[in-house]
C-alpha positions in Angstrom: 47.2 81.2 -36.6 46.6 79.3 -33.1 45.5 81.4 -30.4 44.9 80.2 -27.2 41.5 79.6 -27.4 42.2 76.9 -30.2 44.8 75.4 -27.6 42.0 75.1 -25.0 40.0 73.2 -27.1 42.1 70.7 -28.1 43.7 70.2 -24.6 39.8 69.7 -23.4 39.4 67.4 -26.7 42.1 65.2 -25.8 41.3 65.3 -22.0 37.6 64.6 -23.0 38.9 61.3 -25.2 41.0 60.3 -22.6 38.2 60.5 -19.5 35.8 58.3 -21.7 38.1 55.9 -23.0 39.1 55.7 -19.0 35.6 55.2 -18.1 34.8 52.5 -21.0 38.0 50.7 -19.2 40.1 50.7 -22.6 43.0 52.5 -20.1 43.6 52.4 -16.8 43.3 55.8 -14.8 40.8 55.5 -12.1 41.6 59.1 -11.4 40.1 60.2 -14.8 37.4 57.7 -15.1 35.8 59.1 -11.7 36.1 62.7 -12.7 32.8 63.3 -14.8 30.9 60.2 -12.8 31.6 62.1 -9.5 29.3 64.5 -10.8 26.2 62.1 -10.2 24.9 61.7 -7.2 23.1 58.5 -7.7 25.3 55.4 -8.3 25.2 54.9 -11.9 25.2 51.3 -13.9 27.1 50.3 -16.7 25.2 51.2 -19.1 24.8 54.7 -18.1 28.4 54.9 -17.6 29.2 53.0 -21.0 26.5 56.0 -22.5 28.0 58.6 -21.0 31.3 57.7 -22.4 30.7 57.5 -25.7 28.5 60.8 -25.7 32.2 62.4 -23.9 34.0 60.3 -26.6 32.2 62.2 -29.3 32.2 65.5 -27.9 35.8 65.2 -27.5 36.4 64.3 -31.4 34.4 67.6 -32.2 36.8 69.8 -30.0 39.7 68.3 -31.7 38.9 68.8 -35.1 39.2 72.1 -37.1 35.7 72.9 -37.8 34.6 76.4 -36.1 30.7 75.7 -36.7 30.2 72.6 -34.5 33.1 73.3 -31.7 31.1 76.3 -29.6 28.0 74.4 -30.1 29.7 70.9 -28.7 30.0 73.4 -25.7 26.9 74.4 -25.4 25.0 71.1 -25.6 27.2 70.1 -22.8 26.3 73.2 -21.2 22.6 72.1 -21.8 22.6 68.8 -20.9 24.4 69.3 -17.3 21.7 72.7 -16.6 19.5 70.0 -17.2 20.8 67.3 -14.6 21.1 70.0 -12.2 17.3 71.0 -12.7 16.4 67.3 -12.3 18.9 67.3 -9.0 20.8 64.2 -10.3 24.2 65.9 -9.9 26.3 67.9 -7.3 25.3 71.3 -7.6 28.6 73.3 -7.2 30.9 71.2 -9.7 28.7 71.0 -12.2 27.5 74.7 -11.8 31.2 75.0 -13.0 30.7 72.4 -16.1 27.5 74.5 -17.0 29.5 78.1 -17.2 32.7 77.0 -18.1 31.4 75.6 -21.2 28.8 78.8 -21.8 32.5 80.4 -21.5 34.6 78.2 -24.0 31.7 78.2 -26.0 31.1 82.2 -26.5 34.7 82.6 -26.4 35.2 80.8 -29.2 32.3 82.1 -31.4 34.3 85.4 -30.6 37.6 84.5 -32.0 36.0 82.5 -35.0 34.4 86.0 -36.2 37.8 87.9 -35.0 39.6 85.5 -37.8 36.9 86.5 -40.6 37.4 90.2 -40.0 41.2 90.4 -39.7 
């Protein structure tokens, strides 16, 4: 069964894949190659950008699979790695206050689920 939780995380998958396949220029929407660059305050170069992509690329192939082990976690590194820029005050505090617990939230929420479907 699909609950909505599963539904999340395949939207965000697919949103993910399309963001960095925007920001590595293989299609055209400036709107959604900005989104996760807009976080950084600094101007980034390519190869950060290029870097960045494929790391949002991969994340995004995790979310859209099936498998309930690496999913939550795939939200927590995320989680982990934008604390991180916030620490270092590389980023915009605010938006990516709201990467960091929306993902602590996806995350949890689907460790929750996953062990609902092993008790039912």
């Amino acid at each position: 069964m699909i609950d909505n939780i599963h539904v999340i995380v395949i939207l965000n998958g697919i949103y993910d894949i399309a963001c960095s396949l925007s920001i590595l220029g293989i299609i055209d929407s400036p709107f959604l190659s900005i989104i996760h660059l807009n976080l950084f305050i600094f101007e980034t170069n390519q190869l950060f950008k290029r870097c960045l992509a494929y790391w949002i690329f991969t994340y995004g192939i995790i979310r859209m699979t099936n498998s309930s082990k690496l999913i939550p976690y795939s939200y927590y590194i995320e989680a982990l790695f934008f604390a991180n820029e916030i620490l270092n005050g590389t980023v915009y505090i605010l938006p990516t206050l709201f990467v960091v617990v929306t993902s602590i939230f996806i995350g949890i929420w689907y460790h929750i689920e996953d062990l609902e479907l092993f008790v039912e």
